[in-house]
C-alpha positions in Angstrom: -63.8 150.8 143.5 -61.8 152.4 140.9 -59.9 149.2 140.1 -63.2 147.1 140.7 -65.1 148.9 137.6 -61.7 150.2 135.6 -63.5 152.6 133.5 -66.7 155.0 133.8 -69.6 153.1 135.3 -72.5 155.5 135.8 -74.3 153.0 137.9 -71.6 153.1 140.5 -71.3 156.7 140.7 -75.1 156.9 141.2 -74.8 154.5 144.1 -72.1 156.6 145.6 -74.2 159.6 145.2 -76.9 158.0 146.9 -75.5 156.2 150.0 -71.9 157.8 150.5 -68.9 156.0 149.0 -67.9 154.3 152.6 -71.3 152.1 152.0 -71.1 152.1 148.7 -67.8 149.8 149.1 -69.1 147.4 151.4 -72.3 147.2 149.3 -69.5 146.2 145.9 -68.1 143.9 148.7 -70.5 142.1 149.6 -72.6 141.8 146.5 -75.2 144.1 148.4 -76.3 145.4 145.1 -78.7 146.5 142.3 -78.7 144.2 139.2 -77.3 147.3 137.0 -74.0 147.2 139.1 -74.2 143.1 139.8 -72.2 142.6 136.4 -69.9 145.1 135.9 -68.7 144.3 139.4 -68.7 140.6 138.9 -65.5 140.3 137.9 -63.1 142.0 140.1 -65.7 143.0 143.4 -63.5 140.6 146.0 -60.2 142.1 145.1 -58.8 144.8 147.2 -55.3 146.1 145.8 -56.1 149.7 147.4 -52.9 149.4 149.2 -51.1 148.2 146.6 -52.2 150.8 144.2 -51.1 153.9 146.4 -47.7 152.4 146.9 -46.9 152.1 143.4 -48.6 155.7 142.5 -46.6 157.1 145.7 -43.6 155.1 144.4 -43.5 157.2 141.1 -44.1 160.5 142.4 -47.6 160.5 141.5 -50.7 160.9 143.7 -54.7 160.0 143.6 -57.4 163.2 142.9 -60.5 162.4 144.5 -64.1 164.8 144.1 -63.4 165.4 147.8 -59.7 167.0 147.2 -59.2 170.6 146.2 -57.9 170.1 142.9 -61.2 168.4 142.0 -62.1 171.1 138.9 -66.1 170.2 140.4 -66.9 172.8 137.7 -66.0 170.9 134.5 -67.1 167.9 136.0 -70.8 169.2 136.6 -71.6 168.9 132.5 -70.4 165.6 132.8 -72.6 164.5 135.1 -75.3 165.7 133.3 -75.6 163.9 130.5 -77.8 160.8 129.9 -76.0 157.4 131.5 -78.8 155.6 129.3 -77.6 157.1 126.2 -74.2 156.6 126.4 -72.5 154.1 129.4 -69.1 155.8 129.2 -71.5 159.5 130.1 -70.1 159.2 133.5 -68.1 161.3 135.9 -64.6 159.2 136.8 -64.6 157.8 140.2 -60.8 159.2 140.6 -58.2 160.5 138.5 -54.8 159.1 139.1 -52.3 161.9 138.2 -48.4 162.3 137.9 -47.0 166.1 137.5 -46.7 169.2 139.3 -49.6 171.3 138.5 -53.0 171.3 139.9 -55.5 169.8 138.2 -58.1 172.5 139.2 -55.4 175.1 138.2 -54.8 174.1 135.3 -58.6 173.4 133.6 -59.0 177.2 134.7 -58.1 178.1 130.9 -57.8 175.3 128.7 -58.3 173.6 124.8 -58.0 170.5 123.6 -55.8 169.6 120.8 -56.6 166.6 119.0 -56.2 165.2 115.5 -54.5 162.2 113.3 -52.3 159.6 114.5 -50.6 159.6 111.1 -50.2 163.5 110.5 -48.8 165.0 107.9 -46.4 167.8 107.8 -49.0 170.4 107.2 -50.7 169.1 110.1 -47.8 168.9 112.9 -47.1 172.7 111.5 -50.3 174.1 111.7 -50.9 171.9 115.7 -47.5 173.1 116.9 -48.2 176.6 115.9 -51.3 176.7 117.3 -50.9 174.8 120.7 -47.7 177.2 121.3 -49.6 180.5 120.7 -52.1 179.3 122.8 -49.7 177.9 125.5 -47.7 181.6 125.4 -51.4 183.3 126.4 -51.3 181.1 129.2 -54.2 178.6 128.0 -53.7 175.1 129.1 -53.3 171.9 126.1 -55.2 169.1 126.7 -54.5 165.8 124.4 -53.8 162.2 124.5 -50.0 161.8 123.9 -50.6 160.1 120.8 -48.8 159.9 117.9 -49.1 162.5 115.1 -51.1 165.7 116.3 -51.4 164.7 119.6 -47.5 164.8 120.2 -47.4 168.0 118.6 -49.7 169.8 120.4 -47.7 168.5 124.0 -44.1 169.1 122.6 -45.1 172.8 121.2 -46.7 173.4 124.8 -43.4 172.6 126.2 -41.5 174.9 124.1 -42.8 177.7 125.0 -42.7 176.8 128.9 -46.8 176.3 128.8 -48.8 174.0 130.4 -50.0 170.9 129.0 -52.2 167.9 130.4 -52.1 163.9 129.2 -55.2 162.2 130.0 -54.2 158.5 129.0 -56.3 155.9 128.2 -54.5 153.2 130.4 -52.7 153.1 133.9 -50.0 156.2 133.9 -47.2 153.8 135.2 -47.4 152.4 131.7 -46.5 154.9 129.3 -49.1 154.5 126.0 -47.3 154.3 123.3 -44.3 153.4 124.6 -42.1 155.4 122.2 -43.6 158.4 124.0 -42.3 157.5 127.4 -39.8 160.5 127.3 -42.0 162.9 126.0 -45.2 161.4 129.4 -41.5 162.1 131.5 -41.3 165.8 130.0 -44.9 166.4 130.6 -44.9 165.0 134.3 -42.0 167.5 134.9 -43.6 170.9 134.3 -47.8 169.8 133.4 -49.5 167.0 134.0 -50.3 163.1 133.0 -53.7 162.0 134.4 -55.8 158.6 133.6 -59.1 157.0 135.5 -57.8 154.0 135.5 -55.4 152.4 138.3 -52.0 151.6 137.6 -51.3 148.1 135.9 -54.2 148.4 133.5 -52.8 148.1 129.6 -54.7 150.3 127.1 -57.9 149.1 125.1 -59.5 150.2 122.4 -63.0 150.9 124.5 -60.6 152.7 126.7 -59.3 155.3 123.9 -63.1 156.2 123.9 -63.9 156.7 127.3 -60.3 158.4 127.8 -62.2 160.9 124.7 -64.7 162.4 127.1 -62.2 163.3 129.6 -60.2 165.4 127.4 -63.3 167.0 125.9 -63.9 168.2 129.6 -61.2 169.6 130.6 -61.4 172.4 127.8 -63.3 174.5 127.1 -63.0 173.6 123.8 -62.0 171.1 121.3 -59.8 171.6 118.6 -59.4 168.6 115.6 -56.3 169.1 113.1 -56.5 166.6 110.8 -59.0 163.5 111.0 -59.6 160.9 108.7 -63.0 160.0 107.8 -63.2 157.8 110.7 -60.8 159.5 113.1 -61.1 159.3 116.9 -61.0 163.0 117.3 -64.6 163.0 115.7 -65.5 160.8 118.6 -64.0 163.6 121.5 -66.2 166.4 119.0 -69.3 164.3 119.5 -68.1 164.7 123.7 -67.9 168.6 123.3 -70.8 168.9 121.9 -73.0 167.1 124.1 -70.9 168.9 126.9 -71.7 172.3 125.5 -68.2 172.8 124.4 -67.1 174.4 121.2 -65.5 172.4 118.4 -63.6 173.9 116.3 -61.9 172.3 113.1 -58.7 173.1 111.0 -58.9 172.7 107.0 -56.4 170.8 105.3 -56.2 170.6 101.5 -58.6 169.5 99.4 -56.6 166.8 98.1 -55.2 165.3 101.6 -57.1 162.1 103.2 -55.9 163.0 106.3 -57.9 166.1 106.1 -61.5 164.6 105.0 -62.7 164.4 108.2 -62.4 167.6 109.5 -63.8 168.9 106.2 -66.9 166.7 106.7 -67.3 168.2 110.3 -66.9 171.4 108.7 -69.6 171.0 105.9 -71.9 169.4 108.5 -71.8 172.1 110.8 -70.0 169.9 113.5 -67.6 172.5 114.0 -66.1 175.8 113.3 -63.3 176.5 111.1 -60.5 177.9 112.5 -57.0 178.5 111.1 -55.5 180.5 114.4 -55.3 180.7 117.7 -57.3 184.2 118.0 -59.9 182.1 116.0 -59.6 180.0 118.9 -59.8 182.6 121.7 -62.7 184.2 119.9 -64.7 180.5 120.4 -63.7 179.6 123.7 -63.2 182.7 125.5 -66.7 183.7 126.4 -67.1 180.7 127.9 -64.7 181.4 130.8 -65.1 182.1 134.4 -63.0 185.1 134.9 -61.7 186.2 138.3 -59.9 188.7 139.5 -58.4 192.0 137.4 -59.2 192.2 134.0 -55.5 191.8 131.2 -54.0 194.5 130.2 -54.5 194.6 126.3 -51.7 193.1 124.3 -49.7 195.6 122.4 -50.2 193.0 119.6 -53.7 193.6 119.9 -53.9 196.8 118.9 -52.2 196.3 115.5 -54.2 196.8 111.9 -54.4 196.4 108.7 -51.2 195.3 107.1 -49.7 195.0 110.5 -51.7 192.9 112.4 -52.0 190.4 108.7 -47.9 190.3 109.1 -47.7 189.5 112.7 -50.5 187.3 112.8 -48.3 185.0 109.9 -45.6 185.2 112.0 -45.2 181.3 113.9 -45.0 181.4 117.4 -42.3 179.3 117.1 -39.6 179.2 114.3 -39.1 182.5 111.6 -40.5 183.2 108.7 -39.0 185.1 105.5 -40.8 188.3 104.2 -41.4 185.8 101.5 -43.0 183.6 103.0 -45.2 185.9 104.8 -45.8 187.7 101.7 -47.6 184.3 100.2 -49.1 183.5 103.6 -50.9 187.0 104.0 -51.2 187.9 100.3 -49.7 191.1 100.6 -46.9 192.6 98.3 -43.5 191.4 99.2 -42.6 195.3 99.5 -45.4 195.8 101.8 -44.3 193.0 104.2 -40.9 194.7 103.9 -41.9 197.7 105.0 -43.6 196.8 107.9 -41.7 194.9 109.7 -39.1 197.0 110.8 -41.7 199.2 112.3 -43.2 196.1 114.4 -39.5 195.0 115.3 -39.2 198.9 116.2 -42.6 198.1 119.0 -40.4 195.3 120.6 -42.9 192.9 118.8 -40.5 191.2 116.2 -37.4 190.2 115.9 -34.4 188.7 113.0 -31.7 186.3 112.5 -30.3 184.4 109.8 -33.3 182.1 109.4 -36.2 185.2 108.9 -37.9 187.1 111.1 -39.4 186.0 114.3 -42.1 186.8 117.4 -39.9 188.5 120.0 -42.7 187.1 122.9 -42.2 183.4 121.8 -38.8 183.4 121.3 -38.6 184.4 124.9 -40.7 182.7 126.5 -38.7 179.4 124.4 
């Protein structure tokens, strides 16, 4: 049924929901059905490539997540299957995701943001994503994006920098990497994360598709994050998901000058989303809305820096170095001041030096 509808189809999912998906099949079959499902099955409801379909997933390492299967995250899915069908036809919960990678799906949505942003970034904008999405990677939290060009890519290849995870939810079959220039980078992701789509393999990527794909990647975080958007950027379109999902958005500011930036500034001003320039700012919006388990963290030693100290670390990249100058203009402190504190944060294990500048001694590792 997956490869009968290609895509979300509320209807379908209602029917399964209603009679059990065994008679739900035979129903699509034969043409046993309401009118609401009569044409979107039209096309494709006497093909059966089931067969076909789990030999060339198997074939490439890759396996089919069903709501039955343990890895199901049922809990992101319920706000999903909430919303109104009527008032938007992609507002339904996928039939099956098929997934390539080693971790599990359920697993990984445990802690997770979505990254999102321009496919024609700037500089400022990969910086500030790769920053971000590796500082949250290093705490563990899970990136969620599209594998696009521009701020998607960033947000994936910083994930895998640090050794965190990170999620691809395509908007086309996974055997055909989307774009194709990033068929290393889907490879890399497979390896350690994940690289998931709803629809079967074979299917080519559509610009109805790249919407759809935008509600998925707004539920598997527990927030969404836009860096960059023009002023009619897709990532306003995966905000529009959070919000109706009860997710946080969240919004980076670019310059005032920079069109790639406009977007995210309009978001801002109309109270779509909420500025954020870090990835505590981050933590701070989507942290209460986790489901804990088990012993509570030990507090960071990082956490319990102040004043001067906590401005300098906090500058600090989580991946590359930074000169005191730099970090002086960043935090707008003295340049003596920045001098004089960070020897006593490389002194807490905290910090670190080389020839490029000084550096976070807990990224640097964990790269």
């Amino acid at each position: 049924m997956s490869r009968v509808v290609e895509g979300p189809c509320a209807a379908l999912s209602a029917l399964i929901e209603s009679v059990g998906v065994c008679e739900a099949a035979r129903a699509v079959r034969e043409h046993e059905l309401p009118d609401a499902l009569r044409g979107p099955t039209a096309a494709r409801r006497g093909s059966d490539s089931a067969a076909a379909d789990l030999a060339c997933i198997t074939a490439m390492g890759g396996r089919v997540i069903t709501p039955d299967d343990d890895e199901w995250p049922s809990w992101r899915m319920l706000a999903l299957s909430q919303l109104d069908a009527e008032r938007d036809r992609d507002a339904a919960v996928p039939l099956v995701l098929w997934a390539r990678g080693t971790l599990s799906l359920q697993q990984a949505s445990e802690r997770a943001v979505a990254v999102v942003g321009s496919r024609c970034s700037t500089g400022y904008g990969n910086q500030v994503a790769g920053e971000m999405s590796a500082d949250l990677a290093s705490r563990g939290w899970t990136i969620v994006s599209g594998a696009a060009f521009g701020i998607d890519a960033a947000a994936h290849r910083a994930a895998l920098a640090v050794g965190g995870p990170t999620v691809a939810v395509l908007a086309c079959g996974i055997d055909r990497p989307y774009p194709a220039q990033h068929e290393r980078l889907l490879a890399a992701i497979a390896e350690t994360g994940l690289v998931l789509s709803e629809y079967p393999p074979g299917v080519g990527a559509q610009k109805h598709r790249f919407l759809a794909r935008n509600r998925l990647i707004a539920t598997l975080g527990d927030g969404v994050v836009v860096v960059e958007a023009g002023l009619r950027s897709g990532a306003r379109n995966t905000v529009k998901w959070a919000r109706r999902l009860g997710r946080p958005a969240m919004a980076v500011p670019g310059p005032v000058t920079s069109a790639a930036s406009v977007g995210c500034h309009r978001m801002l001003r109309e109270s779509e989303t909420v500025l954020v320039t870090r990835a505590e700012d981050v933590i701070d919006e989507v942290g209460p809305l986790r489901m804990p388990g088990g012993d509570p963290m030990r507090p960071d030693a990082a956490d319990q820096l102040r004043g001067a100290e906590a401005d300098v670390y906090a500058a600090l990249p989580a991946i590359g170095s930074r000169l005191p100058r730099a970090l002086a203009d960043q935090t707008g402190l003295d340049l003596a001041t920045v001098r004089a504190v960070l020897p006593g944060l490389e002194l807490r294990g905290l910090v670190g030096c080389d020839s490029e500048g000084w550096f976070r001694v807990t990224s640097r590792a964990a790269t």
